[in-house]
Each structure stands twice: as structure tokens, then as C-alpha cells.
N, C-alpha and C positions, 0 to 999 in steps of 0.2 A: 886715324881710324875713322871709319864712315858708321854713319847710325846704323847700319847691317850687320857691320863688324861686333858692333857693340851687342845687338843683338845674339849673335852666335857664341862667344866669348865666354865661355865656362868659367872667367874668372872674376867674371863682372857677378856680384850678389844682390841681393833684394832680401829685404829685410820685412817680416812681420810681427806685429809686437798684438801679447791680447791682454785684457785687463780680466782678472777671474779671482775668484775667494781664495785664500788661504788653504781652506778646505779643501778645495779642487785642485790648489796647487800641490798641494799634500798626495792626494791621492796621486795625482801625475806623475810628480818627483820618484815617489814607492814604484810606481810601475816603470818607471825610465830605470829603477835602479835593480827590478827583479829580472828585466832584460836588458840589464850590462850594457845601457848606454846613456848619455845623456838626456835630460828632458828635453834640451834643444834635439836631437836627434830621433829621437823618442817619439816628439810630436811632428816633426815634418814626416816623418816616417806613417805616423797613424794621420796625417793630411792627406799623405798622397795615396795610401792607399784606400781612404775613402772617395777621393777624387776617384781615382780607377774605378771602382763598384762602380760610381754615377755614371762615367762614360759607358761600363760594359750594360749600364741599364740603361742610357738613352741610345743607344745601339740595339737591345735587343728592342724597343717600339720602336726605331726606325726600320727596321727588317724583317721584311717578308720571307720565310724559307718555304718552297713549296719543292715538291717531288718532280717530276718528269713527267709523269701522268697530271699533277696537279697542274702544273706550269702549260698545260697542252690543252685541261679543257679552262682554267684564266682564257685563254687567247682566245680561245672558240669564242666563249661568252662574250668577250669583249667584239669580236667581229661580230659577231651575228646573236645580239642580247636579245634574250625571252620579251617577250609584250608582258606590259607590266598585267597582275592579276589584279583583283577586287582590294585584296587585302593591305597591298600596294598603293592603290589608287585611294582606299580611305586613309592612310598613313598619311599620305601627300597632299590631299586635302585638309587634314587635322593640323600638318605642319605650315602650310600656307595659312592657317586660318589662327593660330595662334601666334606666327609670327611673321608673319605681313599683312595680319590686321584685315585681311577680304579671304575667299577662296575662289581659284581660278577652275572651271570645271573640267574634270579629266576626261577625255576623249574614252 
């Protein structure tokens, strides 16, 4: 068997072990035990699906959902951007001038 195989292999395990209070363990064991399964089962189960929540939330800041109309004037903008205004051009000086330590002057 090749290290791919091993990879794919459903019956290869991984083990994680946590060190935690009595207390907590109490608490866990009660709760593995009011949903009828083990605290071993119990806990990968509330792993993973904490793991899920994280991905479904570094998914929603890696994605932009825009409309049709939205996604049509993006594009515009992007082809053919507004000239920066006043309000713009002191922004970008405030930000050059606090961090890069000079200001370069805006056109």
C-alpha cells in the first residue's frame, strides 16, 4: 500500500487525546449520555461539527454574492473607475502619511 492509499483508507484511525477537569469531564460524559452515545462519540461529533460552522464561516468572508445588476455595474467600475474625489485623496494621504512615514501628493 502506497502513502495515497493510506491516505484514503477509512480504516486507518487517528487518535486525539485532551487533558480537561473532572468537572468538564462530568459535564461531557451527562451530555454523551442524554444523547445516547458515547463521550467518545459525543465529542468528535461536537468537533466536527464545530469544525463545519468555521469553514461555513470562512466561506461566507471569502464570498462575494452580487446580483446581476450588481455584478454588471462591479465590471463597469472596474473598466472605467470614477477619479478619485477630495475626500479620497485626503484618506490616501492620511494613510501614506501614517504609514509610510512621508506623503506623496495626490494629483
Amino acid at each position: 500500500m502506497n502513502q495515497h492509499d493510506s491516505d484514503t483508507d477509512t480504516s486507518v484511525r487517528g487518535r486525539i487525546t485532551a487533558r480537561l477537569s473532572a468537572e468538564k469531564q462530568r459535564v461531557l460524559q451527562l451530555a454523551a449520555e442524554l444523547s445516547g452515545s458515547t463521550i467518545n462519540q459525543f465529542i468528535v461529533q461536537a468537533a466536527l461539527k464545530a469544525a463545519e460552522d468555521v469553514f461555513a464561516q470562512e466561506e461566507a468572508f471569502r464570498t462575494i454574492r452580487l446580483t446581476a445588476e450588481e455584478s454588471e455595474r462591479f465590471v463597469a467600475l472596474l473598466e472605467s473607475p470614477p477619479k478619485p474625489n477630495d475626500a479620497l485623496k485626503r484618506a490616501m494621504d492620511k494613510f501614506r502619511k501614517q504609514h509610510l512615514g512621508h506623503v506623496y501628493s495626490t494629483p
